[in-house]
Backbone as CSV, one residue per row, in Angstrom:
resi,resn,N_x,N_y,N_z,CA_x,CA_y,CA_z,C_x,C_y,C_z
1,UNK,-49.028,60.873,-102.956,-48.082,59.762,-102.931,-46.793,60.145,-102.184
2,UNK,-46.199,61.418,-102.561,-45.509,61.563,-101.795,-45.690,61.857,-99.896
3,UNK,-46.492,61.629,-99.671,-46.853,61.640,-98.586,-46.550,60.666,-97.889
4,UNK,-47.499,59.913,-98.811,-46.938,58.210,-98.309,-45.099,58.000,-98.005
5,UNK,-44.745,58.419,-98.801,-43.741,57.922,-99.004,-42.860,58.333,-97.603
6,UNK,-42.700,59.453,-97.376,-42.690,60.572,-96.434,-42.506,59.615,-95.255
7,UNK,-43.821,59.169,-95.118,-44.589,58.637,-94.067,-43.611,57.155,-93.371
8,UNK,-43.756,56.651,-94.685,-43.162,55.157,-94.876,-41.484,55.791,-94.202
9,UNK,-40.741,56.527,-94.731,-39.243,57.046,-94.223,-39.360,57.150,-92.696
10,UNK,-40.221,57.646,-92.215,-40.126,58.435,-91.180,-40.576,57.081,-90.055
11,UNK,-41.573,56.357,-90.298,-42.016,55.091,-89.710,-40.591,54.466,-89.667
12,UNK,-39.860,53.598,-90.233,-38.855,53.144,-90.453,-37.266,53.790,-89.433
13,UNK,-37.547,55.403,-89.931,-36.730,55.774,-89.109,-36.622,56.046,-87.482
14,UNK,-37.946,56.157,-87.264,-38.023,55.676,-85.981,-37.794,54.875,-85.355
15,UNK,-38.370,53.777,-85.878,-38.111,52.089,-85.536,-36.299,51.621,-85.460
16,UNK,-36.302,52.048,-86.508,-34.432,52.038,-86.602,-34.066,52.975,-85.115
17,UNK,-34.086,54.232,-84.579,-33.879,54.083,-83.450,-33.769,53.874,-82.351
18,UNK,-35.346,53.596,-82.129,-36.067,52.633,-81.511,-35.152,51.314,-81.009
19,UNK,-35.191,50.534,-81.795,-34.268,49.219,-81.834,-32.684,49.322,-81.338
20,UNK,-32.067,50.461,-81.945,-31.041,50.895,-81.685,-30.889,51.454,-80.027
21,UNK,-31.822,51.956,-79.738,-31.719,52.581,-78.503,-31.817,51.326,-77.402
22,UNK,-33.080,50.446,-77.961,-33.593,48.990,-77.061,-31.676,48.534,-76.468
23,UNK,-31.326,48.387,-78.070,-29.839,47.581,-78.010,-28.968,48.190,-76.607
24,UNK,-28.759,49.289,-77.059,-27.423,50.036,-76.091,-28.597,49.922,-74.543
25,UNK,-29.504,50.139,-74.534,-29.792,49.947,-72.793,-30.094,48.673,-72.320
26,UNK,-30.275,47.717,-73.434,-30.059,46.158,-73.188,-28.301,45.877,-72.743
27,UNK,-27.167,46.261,-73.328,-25.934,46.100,-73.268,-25.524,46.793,-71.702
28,UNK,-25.966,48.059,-71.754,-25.762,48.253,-70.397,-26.348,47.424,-68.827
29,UNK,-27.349,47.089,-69.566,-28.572,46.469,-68.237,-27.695,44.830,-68.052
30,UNK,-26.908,44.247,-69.299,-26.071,43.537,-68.904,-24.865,43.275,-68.305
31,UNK,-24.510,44.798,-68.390,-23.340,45.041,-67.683,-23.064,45.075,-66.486
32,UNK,-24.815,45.694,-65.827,-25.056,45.561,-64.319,-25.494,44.601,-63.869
33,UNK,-25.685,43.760,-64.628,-26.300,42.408,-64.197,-24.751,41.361,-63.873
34,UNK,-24.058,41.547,-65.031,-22.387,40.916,-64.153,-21.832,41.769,-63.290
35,UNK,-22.256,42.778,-62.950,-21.393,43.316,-61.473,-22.020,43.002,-60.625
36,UNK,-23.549,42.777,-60.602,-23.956,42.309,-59.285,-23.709,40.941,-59.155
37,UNK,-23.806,39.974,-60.412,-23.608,38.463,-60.368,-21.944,38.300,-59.840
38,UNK,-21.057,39.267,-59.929,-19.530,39.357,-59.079,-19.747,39.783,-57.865
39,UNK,-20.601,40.785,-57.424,-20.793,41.222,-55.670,-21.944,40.182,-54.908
40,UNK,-22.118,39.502,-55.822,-23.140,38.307,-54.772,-22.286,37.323,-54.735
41,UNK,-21.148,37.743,-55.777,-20.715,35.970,-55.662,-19.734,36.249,-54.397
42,UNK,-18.497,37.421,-54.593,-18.214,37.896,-53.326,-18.536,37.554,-52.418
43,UNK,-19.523,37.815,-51.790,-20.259,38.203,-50.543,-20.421,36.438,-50.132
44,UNK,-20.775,35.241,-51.013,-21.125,33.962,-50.603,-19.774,33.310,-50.076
């Protein structure tokens, strides 16, 4: 049982970084997405 349990922590804690990590390179990937949406607008 304790195995399980183990198991169940460690599943979870992954996922929790997982998600966490998704977040911060989603936030950045938006960040470059308004500098280019400012250097195209520039450029028109």
């Amino acid at each position: 049982m304790t195995y399980f349990v183990a198991a169940y922590m460690v599943i979870w804690f992954v996922l929790f970084v997982f998600v966490f990590n998704m977040n911060r390179r989603l936030g950045k990937l938006d960040e470059e997405l308004d500098m280019l949406e400012e250097a195209v607008g520039e450029t028109m």
